[in-house]
ROROMI-798267 format. One record per residue (C-alpha): residue number from 1; residue in three letters; chain; x, y, z. Coordinates in steps of 0.05 Angstrom, whole numbers, plus 5000, padded with zeros to 4 digits. Example, Ala and Ser with C-alpha at 12.3 -4.5 7.8 and 13.67 -1.06 7.14 Angstrom:
BEGIN
@k->1	r->ALA	c->A	u->5246	v->4910	w->5156
@k->2	r->SER	c->A	u->5273	v->4979	w->5143
This chain:
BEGIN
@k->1	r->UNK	c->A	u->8504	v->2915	w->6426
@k->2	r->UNK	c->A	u->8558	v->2971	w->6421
@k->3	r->UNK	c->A	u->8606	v->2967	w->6464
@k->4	r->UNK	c->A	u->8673	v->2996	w->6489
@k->5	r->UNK	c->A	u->8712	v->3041	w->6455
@k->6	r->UNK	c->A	u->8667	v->3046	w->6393
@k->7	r->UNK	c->A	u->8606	v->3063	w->6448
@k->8	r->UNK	c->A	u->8655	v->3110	w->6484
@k->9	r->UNK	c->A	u->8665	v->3143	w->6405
@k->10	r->UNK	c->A	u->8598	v->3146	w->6383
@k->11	r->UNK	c->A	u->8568	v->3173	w->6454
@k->12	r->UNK	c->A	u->8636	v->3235	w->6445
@k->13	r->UNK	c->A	u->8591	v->3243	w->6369
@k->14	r->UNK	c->A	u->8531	v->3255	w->6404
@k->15	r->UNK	c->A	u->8551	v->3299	w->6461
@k->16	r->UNK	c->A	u->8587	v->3347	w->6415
@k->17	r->UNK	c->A	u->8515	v->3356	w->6373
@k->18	r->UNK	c->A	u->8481	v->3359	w->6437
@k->19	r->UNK	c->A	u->8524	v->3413	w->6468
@k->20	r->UNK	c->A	u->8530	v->3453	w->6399
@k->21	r->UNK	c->A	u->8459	v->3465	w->6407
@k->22	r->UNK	c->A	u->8429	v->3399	w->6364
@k->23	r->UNK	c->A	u->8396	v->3355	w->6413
@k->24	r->UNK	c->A	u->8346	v->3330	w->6353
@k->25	r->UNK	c->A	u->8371	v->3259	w->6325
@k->26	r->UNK	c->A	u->8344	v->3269	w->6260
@k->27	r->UNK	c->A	u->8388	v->3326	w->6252
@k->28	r->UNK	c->A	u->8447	v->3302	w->6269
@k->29	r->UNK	c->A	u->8439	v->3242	w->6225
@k->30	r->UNK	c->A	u->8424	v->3291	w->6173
@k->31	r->UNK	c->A	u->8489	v->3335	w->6195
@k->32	r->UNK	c->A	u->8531	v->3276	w->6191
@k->33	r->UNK	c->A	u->8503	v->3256	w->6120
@k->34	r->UNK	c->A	u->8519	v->3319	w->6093
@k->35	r->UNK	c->A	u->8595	v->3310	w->6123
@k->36	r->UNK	c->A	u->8610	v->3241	w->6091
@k->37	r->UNK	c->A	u->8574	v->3269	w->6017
@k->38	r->UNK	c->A	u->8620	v->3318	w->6024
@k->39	r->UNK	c->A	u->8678	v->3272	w->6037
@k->40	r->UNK	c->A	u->8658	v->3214	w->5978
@k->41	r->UNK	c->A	u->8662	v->3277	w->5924
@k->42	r->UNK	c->A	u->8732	v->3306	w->5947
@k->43	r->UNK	c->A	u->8751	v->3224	w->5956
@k->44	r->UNK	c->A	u->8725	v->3222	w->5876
@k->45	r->UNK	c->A	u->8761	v->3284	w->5852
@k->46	r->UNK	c->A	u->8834	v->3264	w->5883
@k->47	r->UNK	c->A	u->8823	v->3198	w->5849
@k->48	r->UNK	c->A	u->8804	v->3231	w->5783
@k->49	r->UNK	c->A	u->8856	v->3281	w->5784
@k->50	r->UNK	c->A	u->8912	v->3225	w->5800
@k->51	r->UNK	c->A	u->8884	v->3196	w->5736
@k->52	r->UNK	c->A	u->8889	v->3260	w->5704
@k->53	r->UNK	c->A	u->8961	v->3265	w->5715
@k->54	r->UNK	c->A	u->8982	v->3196	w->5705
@k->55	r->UNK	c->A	u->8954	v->3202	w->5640
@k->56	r->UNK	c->A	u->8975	v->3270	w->5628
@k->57	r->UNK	c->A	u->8905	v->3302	w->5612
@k->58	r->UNK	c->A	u->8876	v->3357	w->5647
@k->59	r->UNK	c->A	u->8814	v->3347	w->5698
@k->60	r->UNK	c->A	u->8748	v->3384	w->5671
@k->61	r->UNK	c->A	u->8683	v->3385	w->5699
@k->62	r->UNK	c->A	u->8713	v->3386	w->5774
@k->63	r->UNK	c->A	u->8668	v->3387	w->5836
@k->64	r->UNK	c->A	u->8721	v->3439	w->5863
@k->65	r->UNK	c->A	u->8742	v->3474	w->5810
@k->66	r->UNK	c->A	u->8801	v->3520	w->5830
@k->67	r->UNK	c->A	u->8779	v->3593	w->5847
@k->68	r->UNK	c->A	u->8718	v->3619	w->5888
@k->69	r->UNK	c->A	u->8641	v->3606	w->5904
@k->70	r->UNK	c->A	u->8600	v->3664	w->5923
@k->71	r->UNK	c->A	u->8542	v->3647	w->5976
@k->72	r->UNK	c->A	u->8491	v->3693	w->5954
@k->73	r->UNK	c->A	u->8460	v->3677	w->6021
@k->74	r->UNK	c->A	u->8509	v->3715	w->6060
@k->75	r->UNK	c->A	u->8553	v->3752	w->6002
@k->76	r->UNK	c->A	u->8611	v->3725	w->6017
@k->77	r->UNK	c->A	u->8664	v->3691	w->5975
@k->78	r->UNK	c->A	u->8689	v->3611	w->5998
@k->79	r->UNK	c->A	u->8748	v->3579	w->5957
@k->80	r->UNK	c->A	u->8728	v->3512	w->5937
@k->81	r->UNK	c->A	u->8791	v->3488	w->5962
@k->82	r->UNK	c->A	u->8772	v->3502	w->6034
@k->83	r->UNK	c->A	u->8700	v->3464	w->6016
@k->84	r->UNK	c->A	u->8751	v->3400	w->6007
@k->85	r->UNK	c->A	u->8761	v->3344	w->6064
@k->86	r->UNK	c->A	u->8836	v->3348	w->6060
């Protein structure tokens, strides 16, 4: 059983969702899954463009790729580096 401060943690999690206006489980867990995806690719592109520059070559084929993305969705334009975890 959880207990303590990790409870205390993961209960702070839930309330936020659940106050935000997603009181569905599924949807948080789906929420959350999206986050850390997010996370392992921008962990995966600093550690490919440290190799990069160690080796002095330059990164291609990068998940974010300097410049913009247009959401069609809403026509607006999103630099990739404000997609990034850091």
């Amino acid at each position: 059983m959880i207990t303590g401060e990790l409870k205390n943690k993961i209960d702070r999690i839930w309330e936020y969702f659940w106050t935000a206006g997603i009181p569905n489980p599924m949807t948080v867990l789906e929420q959350l899954t999206y986050v850390l995806y997010m996370k392992m690719l921008d962990d995966k592109q600093i550690q490919e463009e440290q190799n990069a520059n160690a080796f002095g070559f330059k990164l291609v084929d990068c998940v974010f790729p300097e410049g913009e993305w247009l959401n069609l969705a809403t026509e607006k334009k999103v630099k990739y580096e404000d997609m990034r975890w850091q």
